[in-house]
C-alpha positions in Angstrom: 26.1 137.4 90.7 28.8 136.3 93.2 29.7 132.6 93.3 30.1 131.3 96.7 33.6 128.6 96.0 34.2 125.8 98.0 37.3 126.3 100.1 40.8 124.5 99.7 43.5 124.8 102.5 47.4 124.2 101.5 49.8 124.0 103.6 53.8 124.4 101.9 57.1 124.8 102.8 60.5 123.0 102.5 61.2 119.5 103.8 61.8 118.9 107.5 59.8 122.5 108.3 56.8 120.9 110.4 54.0 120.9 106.7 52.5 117.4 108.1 51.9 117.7 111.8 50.4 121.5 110.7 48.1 119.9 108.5 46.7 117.4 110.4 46.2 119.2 112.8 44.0 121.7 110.9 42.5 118.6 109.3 41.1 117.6 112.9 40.2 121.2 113.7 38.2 121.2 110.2 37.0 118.7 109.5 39.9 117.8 106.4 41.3 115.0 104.6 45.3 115.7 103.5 46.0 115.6 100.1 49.7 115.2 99.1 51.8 117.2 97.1 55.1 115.0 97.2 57.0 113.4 94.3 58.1 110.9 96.4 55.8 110.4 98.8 53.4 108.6 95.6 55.7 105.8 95.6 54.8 102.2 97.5 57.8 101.3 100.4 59.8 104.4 100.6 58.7 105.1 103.9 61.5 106.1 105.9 63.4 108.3 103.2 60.5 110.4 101.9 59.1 111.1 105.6 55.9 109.1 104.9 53.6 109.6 107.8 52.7 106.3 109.6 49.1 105.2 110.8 50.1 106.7 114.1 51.4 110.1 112.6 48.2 110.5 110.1 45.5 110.8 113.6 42.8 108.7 111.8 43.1 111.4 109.1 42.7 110.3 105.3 45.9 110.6 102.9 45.6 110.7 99.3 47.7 110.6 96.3 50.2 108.5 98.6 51.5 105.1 98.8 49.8 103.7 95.5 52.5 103.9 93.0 55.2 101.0 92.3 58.8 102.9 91.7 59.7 101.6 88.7 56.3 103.5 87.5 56.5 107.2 86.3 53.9 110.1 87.4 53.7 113.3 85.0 52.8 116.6 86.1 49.4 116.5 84.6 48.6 112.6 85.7 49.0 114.7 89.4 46.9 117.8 88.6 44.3 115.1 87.4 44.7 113.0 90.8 44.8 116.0 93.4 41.3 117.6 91.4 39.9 114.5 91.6 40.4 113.6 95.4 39.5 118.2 95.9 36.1 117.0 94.8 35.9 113.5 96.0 36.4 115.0 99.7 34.2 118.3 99.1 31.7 116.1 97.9 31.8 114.6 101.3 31.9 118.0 103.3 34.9 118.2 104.1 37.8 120.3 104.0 40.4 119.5 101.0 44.1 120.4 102.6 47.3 120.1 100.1 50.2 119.3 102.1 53.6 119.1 100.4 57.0 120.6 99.0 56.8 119.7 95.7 56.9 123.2 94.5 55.6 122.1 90.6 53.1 120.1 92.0 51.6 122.6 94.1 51.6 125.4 91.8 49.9 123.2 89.0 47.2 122.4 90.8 46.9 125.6 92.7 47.1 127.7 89.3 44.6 125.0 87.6 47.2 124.7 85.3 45.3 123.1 81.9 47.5 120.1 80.2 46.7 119.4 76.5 47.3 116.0 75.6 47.9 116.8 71.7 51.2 118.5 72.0 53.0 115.8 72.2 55.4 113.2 69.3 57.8 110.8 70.3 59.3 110.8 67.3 59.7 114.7 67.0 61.3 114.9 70.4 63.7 112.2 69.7 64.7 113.9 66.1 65.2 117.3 68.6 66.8 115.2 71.7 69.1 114.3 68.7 69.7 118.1 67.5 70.4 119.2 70.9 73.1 116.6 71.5 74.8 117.4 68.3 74.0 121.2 68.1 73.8 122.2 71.9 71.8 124.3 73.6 72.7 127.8 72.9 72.1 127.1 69.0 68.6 125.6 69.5 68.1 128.8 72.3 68.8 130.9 69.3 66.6 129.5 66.9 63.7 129.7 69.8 64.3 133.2 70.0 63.1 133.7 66.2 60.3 132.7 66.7 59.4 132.8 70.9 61.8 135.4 72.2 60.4 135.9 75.9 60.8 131.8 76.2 64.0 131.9 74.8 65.3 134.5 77.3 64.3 132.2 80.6 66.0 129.2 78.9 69.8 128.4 79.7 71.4 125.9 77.6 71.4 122.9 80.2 67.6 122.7 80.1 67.5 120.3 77.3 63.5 119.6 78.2 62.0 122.7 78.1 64.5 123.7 75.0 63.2 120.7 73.5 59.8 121.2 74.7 59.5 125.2 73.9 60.4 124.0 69.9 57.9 120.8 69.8 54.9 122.9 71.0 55.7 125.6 68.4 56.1 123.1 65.8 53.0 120.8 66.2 50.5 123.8 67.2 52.0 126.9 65.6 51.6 128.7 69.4 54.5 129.6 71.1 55.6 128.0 74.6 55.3 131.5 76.6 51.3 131.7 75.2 51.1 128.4 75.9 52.0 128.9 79.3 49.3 131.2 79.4 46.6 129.9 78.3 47.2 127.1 80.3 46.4 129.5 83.4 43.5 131.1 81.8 41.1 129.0 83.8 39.9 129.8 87.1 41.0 128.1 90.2 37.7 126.4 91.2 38.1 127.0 95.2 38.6 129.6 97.8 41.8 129.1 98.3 43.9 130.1 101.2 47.7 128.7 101.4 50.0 128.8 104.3 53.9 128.4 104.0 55.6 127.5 106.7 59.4 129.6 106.8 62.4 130.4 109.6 63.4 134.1 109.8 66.8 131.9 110.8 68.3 129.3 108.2 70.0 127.7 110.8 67.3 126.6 112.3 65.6 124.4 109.8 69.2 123.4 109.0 69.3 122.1 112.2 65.6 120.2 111.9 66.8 118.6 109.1 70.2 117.5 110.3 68.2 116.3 113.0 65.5 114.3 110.8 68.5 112.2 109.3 69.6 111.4 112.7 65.9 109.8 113.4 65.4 108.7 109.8 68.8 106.8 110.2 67.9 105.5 114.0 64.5 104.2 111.9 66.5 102.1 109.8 67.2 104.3 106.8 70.3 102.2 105.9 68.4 99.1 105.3 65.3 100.6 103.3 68.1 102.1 101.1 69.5 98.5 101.0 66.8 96.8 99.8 65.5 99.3 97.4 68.4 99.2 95.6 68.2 95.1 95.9 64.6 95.2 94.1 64.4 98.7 91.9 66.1 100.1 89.1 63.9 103.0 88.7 65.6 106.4 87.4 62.7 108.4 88.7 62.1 106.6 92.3 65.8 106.3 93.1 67.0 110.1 92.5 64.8 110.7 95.9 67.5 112.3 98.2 68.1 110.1 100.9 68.7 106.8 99.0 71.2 107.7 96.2 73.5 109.5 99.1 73.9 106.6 100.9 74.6 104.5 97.6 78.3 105.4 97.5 78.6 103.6 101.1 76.3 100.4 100.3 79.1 99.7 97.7 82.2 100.1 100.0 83.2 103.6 98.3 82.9 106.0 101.5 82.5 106.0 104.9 78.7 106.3 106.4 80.4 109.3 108.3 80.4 110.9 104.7 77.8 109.4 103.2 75.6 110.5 105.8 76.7 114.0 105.9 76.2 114.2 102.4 72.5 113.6 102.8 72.6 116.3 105.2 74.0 118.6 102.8 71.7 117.5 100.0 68.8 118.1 101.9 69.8 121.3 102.9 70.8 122.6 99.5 66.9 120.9 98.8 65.2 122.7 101.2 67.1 126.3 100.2 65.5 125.6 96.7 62.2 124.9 97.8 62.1 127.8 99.6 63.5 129.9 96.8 60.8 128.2 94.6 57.6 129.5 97.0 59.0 132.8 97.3 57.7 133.4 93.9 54.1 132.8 94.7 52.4 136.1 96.3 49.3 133.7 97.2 51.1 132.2 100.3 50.6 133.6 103.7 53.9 132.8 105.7 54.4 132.0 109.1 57.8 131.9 110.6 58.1 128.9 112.4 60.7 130.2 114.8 59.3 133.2 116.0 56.0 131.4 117.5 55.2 128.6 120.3 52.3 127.4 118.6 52.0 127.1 115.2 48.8 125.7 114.8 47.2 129.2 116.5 48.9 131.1 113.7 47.1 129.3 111.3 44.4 129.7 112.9 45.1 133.1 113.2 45.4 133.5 109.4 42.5 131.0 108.6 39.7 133.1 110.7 41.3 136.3 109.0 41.4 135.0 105.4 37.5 133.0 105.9 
């Protein structure tokens, strides 16, 4: 017997590539509420850095996972997967349309490969004795002594990634199954909607180089410069303060550059971001891309894909 799924719509792409107009206005043509698939985005008052949409920008359109978190607060992988399922079903349960919108690649594909967290894999005191080892040891050494025992993990591993080196030898040693099976498992769970993603790409760099040049330049008319100001007054968070856009313009806000610099090294940052983001999705043969430059109406290509795909 075939089981008719409830549908889910994402919506992905790198920063400054047009992901929240696109969605809200699918969300009007649909009947949808936006859930968010942002790192940053979760955190109370960093409007103008993370490209928050306002009241105006949003269309009467309901945001969640947004605007609830304070920054000195941290937000695991698996506290998101729990969130976005729970706000899936809150709005199917409503009839409506659930729409991911966001370019946190790890966020997206956890919750769009129902990625299954178990909460008994975990011992502080084991990963501080193995934070300890790889500080003293390094990496490669702990790398080999994965490969003994998990050799397809150990060959994806480079010796600066001291959490999953650390992580790949904690799971092994608490549940006796390796990180790669892990990993699989973890997937082995269907994804409980129909889904159908959209990526939003440029068959020219330049021009979403260009977009997000020009998104500083507005983010900066919006008073960037003083939200960075007083974050940095009130926060200390390690997590909240890596978002690009604040710790650029730090070196200025303490006299050691030039805004001319500082700015155009949030430019650059964002950039390098957005190549990454893109090289992330690339991976994922699920997404249906649209090349942004190549169309006047982006909302009709959706559609386009959306009446072919449903």
């Amino acid at each position: 017997m075939t089981v008719i799924k409830n549908k889910l719509l994402a919506v992905v792409g790198p920063t400054a590539s047009g992901k929240t107009a696109l969605s809200i206005e699918l969300a009007k043509k649909h009947n949808g509420e936006i859930i968010s698939a942002d790192s940053m985005q979760i955190y109370k008052g960093m409007s103008i850095a993370t490209a928050k949409p306002d009241k105006t920008e949003m269309q009467g359109i309901p945001h969640h996972i947004m605007d609830f978190l304070e920054p000195e607060e941290t937000f695991s992988v698996s506290e998101y997967v729990k969130a976005a399922n729970r706000a899936a079903e809150d709005i199917t349960a409503r009839g409506k349309l659930p729409i991911l919108c966001g370019g946190t690649g790890l966020y997206v594909r956890s919750f769009l490969d129902n990625v299954q967290f178990s909460q008994e894999e975990n011992d502080p005191q084991l990963r501080k004795e193995l934070s300890e080892r790889y500080k003293n040891e390094g990496g490669e050494k702990l790398i080999e002594e994965i490969a003994s025992f998990d050799p397809e993990t150990a060959s994806k591993l480079l010796p600066s990634n001291s959490k999953r080196i650390i992580r790949a030898i904690e799971i092994y040693t608490l549940t006796g199954i390796t990180m790669s099976e892990s990993v699989r498992r973890s997937k082995s769970v269907p994804f409980p909607y129909d889904k159908l993603v959209i990526g939003i790409t440029f068959s020219d760099r330049q021009v979403l180089y260009s977009r997000i040049n020009r998104r500083v330049d507005i983010m900066l008319e919006n008073g960037l410069l003083e939200e960075a100001k007083e974050f940095y007054k009130r926060n200390n968070s390690i997590t909240a303060s890596a978002a690009i856009g604040y710790k650029e313009l730090l070196p200025y806000l303490e006299g050691r550059c030039s805004l001319e610099e500082a700015v155009e090294k949030l430019k650059m940052e964002t950039r390098r971001y957005a190549k990454r983001q893109l090289t992330w999705f690339r991976r994922d043969e699920y997404i249906h891309w649209i090349e942004a430059d190549k169309t006047d109406d982006i909302v009709n290509e959706a559609e386009k894909l959306i009446s072919a795909e449903w």
